[in-house]
C-alpha positions in Angstrom: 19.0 17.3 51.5 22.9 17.1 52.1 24.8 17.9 49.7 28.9 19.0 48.9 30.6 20.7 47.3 34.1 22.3 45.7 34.7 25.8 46.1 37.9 27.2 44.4 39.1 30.5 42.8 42.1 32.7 41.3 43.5 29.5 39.4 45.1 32.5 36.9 45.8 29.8 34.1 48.0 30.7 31.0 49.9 33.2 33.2 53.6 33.7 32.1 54.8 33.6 35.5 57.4 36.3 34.1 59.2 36.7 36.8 60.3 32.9 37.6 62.7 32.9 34.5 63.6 29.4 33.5 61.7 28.2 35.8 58.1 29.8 34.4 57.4 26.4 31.9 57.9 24.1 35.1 55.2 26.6 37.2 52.9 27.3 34.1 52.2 23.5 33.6 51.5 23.3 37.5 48.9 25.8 37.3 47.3 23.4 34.4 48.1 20.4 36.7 46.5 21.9 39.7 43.0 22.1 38.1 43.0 18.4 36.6 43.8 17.3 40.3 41.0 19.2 41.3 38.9 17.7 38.7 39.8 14.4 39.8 39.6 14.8 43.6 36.4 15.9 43.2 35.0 13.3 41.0 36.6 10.9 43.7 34.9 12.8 46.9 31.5 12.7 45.0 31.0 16.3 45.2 28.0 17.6 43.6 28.8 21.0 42.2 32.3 22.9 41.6 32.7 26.5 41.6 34.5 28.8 40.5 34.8 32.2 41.9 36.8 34.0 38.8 39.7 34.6 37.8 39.9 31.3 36.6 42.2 32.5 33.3 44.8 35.1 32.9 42.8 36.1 29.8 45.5 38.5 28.6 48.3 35.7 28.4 46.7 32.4 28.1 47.7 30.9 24.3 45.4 29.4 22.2 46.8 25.9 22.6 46.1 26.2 26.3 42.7 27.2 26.3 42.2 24.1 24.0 43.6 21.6 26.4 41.7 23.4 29.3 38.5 22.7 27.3 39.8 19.4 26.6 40.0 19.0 30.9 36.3 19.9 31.2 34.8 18.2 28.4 35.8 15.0 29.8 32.7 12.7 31.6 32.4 13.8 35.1 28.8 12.9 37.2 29.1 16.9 38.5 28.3 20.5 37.4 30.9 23.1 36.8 29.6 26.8 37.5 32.0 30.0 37.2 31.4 33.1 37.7 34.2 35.6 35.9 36.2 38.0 37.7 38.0 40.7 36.8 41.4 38.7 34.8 38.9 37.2 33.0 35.7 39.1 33.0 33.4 38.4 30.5 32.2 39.6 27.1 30.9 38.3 24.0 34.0 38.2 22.6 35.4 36.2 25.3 36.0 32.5 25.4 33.2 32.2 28.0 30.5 33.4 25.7 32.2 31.3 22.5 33.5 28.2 23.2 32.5 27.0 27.0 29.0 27.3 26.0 29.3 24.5 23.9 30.9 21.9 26.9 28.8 19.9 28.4 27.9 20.3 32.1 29.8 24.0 32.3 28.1 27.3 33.1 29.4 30.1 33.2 27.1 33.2 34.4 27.0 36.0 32.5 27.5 39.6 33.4 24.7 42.0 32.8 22.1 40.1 35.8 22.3 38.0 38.0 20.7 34.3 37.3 19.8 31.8 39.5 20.7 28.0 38.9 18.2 25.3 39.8 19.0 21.9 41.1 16.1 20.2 41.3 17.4 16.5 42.4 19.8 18.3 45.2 17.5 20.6 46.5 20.0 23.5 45.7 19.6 27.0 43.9 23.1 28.9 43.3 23.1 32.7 43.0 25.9 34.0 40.4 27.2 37.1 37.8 30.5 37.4 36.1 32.3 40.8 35.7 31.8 42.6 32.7 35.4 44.6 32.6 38.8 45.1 34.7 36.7 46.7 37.4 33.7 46.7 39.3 32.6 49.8 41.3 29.4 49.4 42.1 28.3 45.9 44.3 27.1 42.9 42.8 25.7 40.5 45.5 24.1 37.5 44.3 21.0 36.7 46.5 18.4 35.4 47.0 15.5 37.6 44.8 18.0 39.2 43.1 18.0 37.1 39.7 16.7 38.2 36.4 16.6 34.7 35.3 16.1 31.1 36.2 17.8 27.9 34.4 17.0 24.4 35.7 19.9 21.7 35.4 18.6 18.6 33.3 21.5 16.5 34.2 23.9 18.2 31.0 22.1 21.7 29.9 20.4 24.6 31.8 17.0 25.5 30.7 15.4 28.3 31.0 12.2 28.1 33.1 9.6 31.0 33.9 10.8 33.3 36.8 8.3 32.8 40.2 9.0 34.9 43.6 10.4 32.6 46.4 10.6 29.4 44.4 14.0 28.5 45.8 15.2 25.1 46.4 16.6 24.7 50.0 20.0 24.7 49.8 21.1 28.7 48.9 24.9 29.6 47.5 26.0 32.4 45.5 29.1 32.6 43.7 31.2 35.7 43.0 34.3 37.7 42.4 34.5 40.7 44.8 36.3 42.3 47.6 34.9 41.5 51.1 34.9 44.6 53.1 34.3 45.6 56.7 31.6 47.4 58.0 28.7 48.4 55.5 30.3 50.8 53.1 30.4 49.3 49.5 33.6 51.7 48.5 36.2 50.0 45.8 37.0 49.1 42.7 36.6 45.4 42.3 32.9 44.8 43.6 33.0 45.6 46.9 31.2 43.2 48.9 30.4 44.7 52.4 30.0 42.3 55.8 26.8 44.0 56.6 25.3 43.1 53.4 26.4 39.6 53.3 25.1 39.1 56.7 21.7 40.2 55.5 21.2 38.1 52.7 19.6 34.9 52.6 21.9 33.1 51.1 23.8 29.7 53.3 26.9 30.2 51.9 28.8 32.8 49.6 32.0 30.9 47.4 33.7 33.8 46.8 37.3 34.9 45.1 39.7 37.6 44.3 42.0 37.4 47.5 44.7 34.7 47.1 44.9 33.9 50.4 42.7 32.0 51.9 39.7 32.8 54.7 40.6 31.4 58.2 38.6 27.6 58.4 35.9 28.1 60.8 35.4 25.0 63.6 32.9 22.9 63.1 31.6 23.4 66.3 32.1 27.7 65.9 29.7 27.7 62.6 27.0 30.4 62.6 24.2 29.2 61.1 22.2 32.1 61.8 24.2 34.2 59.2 25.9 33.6 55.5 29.0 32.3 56.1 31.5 33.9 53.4 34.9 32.3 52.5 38.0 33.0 49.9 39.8 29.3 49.1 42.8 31.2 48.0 45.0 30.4 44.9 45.0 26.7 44.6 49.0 27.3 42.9 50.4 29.5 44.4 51.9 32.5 41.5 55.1 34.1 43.0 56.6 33.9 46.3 54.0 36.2 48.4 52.0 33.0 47.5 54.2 30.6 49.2 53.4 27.0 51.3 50.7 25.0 51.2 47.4 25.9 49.2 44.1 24.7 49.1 40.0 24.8 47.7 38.0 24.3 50.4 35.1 21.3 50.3 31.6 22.4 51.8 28.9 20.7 53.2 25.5 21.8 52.9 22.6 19.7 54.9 18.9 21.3 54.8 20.0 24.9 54.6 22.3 24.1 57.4 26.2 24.7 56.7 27.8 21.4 58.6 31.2 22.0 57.8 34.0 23.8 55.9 37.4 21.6 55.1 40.7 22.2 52.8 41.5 20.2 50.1 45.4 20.5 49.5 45.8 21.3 45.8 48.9 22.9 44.4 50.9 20.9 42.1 54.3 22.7 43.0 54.8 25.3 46.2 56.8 28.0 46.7 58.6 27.4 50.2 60.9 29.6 52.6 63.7 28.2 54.3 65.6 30.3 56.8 69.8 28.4 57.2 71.7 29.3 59.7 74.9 29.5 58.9 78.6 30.0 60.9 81.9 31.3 59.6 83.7 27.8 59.4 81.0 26.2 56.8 82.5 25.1 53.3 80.4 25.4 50.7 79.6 21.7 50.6 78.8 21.8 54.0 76.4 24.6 53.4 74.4 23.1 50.7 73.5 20.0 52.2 72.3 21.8 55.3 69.6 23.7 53.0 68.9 20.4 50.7 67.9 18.4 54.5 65.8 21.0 55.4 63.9 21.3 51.8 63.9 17.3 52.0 62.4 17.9 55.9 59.4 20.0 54.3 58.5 17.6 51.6 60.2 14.3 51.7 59.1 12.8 48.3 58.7 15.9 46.0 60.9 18.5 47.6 62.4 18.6 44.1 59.6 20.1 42.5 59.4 23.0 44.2 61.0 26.9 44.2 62.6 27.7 47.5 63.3 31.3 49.1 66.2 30.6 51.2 67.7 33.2 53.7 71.3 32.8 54.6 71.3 34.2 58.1 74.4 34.1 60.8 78.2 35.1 60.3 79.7 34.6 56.7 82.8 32.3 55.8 85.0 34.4 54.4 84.9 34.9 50.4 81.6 33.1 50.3 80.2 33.5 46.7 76.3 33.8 47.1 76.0 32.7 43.3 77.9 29.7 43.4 76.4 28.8 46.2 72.8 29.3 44.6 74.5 27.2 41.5 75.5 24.5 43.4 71.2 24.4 45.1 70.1 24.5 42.0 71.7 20.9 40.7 70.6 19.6 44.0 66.7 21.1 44.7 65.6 22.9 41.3 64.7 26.4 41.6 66.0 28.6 44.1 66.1 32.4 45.0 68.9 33.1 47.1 68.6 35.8 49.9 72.0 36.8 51.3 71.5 38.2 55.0 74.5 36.9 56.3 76.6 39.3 58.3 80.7 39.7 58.5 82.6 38.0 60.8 84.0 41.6 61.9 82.3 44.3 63.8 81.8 46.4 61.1 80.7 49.6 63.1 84.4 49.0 64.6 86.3 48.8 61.3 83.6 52.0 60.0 85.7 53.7 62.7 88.8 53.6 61.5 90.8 56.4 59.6 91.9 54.0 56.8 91.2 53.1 53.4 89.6 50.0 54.9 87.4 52.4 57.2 86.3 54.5 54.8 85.2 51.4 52.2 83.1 50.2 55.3 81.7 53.5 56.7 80.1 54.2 52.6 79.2 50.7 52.2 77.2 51.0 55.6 75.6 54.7 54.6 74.8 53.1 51.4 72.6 50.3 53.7 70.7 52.9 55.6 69.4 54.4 52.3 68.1 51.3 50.0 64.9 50.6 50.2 65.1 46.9 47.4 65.8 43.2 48.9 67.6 42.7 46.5 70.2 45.8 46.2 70.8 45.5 50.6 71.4 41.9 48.9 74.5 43.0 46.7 75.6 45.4 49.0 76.0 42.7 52.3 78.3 40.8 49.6 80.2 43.2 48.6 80.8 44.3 51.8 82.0 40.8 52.7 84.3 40.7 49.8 85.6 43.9 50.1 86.8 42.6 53.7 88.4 39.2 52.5 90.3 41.5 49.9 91.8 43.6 52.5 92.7 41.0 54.5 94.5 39.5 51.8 92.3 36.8 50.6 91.8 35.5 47.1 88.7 35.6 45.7 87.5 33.3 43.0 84.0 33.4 40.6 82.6 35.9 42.9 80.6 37.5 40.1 
């Protein structure tokens, strides 16, 4: 039987996003966001199962109200199964929202950690493989195959029953779900269930949905599947979290025909992206000029919703002189929303020529310039690249104005 289905992971909802500042309430709702568009692409796609590979909350932040409306999300009528497996951010317990309140939604299943339980799916020919984590880490390896469950449930169409536990009684169709870290080689050495290649390849599973790494496996060619071996993928973070999350992100939608894997797609998915932008820049540029050379390249990226998004933009080439990087950023921020500035820009003077000279202006330069060679944070060189700029303008005379 064919079947498909949605494979995400490391949604990390009811994170504070800290480090965002203002712009943390407009990136925490897009989390939220992310999953309801999930929900509703899937529901339009006809999928027949959604997982889950953990770290689906940031159990130490979420707030109560949160969790509520996240419930809220996966109570409402859907034709498909939702099946989760915790990971470490979230691992489970019976104190823990997974063992209290999702038990009690319908069409929800989350497995539990002490064994590993197999879910039967009678009408889909399918049998998914699955354990949560029971704490913040995971030494020893938890693989979720096939003859490794301690218990088997059978979907009705709304619950999981318990039914009595026979030796090869799989349906067709094998998945397991789980939080781990895939490693090379046959060693299972780390501290977040290590999941070794050799012992993937072994198993006899079609397909292992799996999560922890937030970026996302390379998509294998349709015609470059192995169908001889378990083919094991990360989705990545649907929403991306910070910056070293930044572009596009996806889930990825599966199709399963027979025991045969047919093929492995993305399914675009974060509400709001964090994007680079590189600007060239030349020492005759007003500030005008400037910002609406970085808002056409944010509008190239995303035409109709560049807005929404947080932008890392690198100011490379030769500085105008008395060019204040914060008004600058001010002046972005009315036009394209949130944006980290990255000052890289360098003098319009040769600066190892002035470092030469036996002057006051030299010696500013020459300590500016050791100063460089011994900073190891962005965001320091950063400061120090300006003030070396405005230290020039000043000796050449040049007012400067709201530099600070």
């Amino acid at each position: 039987m064919s079947i498909k289905f949605l494979h995400t992971a490391d949604l990390h909802l009811g994170s504070r996003m800290r480090s965002l500042g203002q712009a943390a309430p407009d990136f925490q709702e897009a989390l939220i966001q992310s999953f309801d568009n999930l929900l509703l692409e899937a529901a339009a796609l006809g999928v027949d199962f959604f997982l889950i590979a953990g770290d689906f909350l940031e159990m130490a932040e979420i707030e109560d109200r949160e969790l509520n409306r996240i419930c809220d999300l996966l109570a409402r009528e859907r034709s498909f199964p939702l099946l989760l497996a915790a990971g470490n951010h979230d691992y489970y317990s019976p104190a823990s929202p997974y063992a209290t309140v999702f038990p009690e939604i319908p069409r929800v299943y989350v497995f539990p950690a002490e064994k590993i339980v197999r879910l039967d799916f009678p009408d889909r020919d399918t049998s998914v493989w699955g354990i949560s984590f029971s704490s913040l880490y995971q030494e020893t390896m938890l693989l979720p195959d096939v003859g490794s469950e301690a218990t088997v449930l059978v979907y009705d169409g709304i619950d999981f029953v318990e039914q009595e536990l026979e030796p090869d009684s799989a349906l067709t169709n094998k998945i397991g779900l789980v939080h781990g870290e895939y490693l090379a080689g046959s060693k299972a050495e780390g501290s977040y269930n290590p999941l070794p290649a050799q012992q993937i390849k072994q198993s006899r599973l079609d397909y292992l949905a799996m999560g922890h790494i937030h970026k996302a496996s390379e998509l294998p060619a349709a015609d470059h599947l192995d169908r001889r071996t378990t083919l094991a993928m990360y989705p990545g973070s649907p929403q991306g979290l910070s910056f070293n999350e930044s572009g596009p992100r996806h889930a990825l939608i599966v199709e399963l025909d027979n025991s045969e894997l047919k093929s492995v797609s993305a399914l675009p998915s974060a509400s709001r992206m964090f994007l680079e932008i590189c600007s060239e820049l030349d020492s005759t540029q007003a500030d005008q000029e400037i910002i609406e050379q970085i808002v056409a390249q944010a509008q190239a990226l995303d035409p109709t919703s560049y807005k929404r998004h947080s932008y890392k933009i690198r100011l490379r080439g030769e500085a105008p002189p008395a060019l204040s990087a914060a008004r600058l950023a001010a002046g972005l921020r009315e036009q394209i929303g949130y944006v980290s500035l990255l000052d890289e820009l360098h003098p319009a003077e040769n600066v190892e020529e002035l470092g030469e000279e036996q002057t006051l202006r030299g010696l500013f330069v020459r300590k500016i310039l050791q100063d460089l060679t011994t900073l190891d944070m962005e965001a320091e060189r950063d400061d120090l690249q300006q003030a070396l700029r405005l230290g020039l303008s000043a000796f050449r005379g040049e007012t400067l104005h709201d530099v600070y």
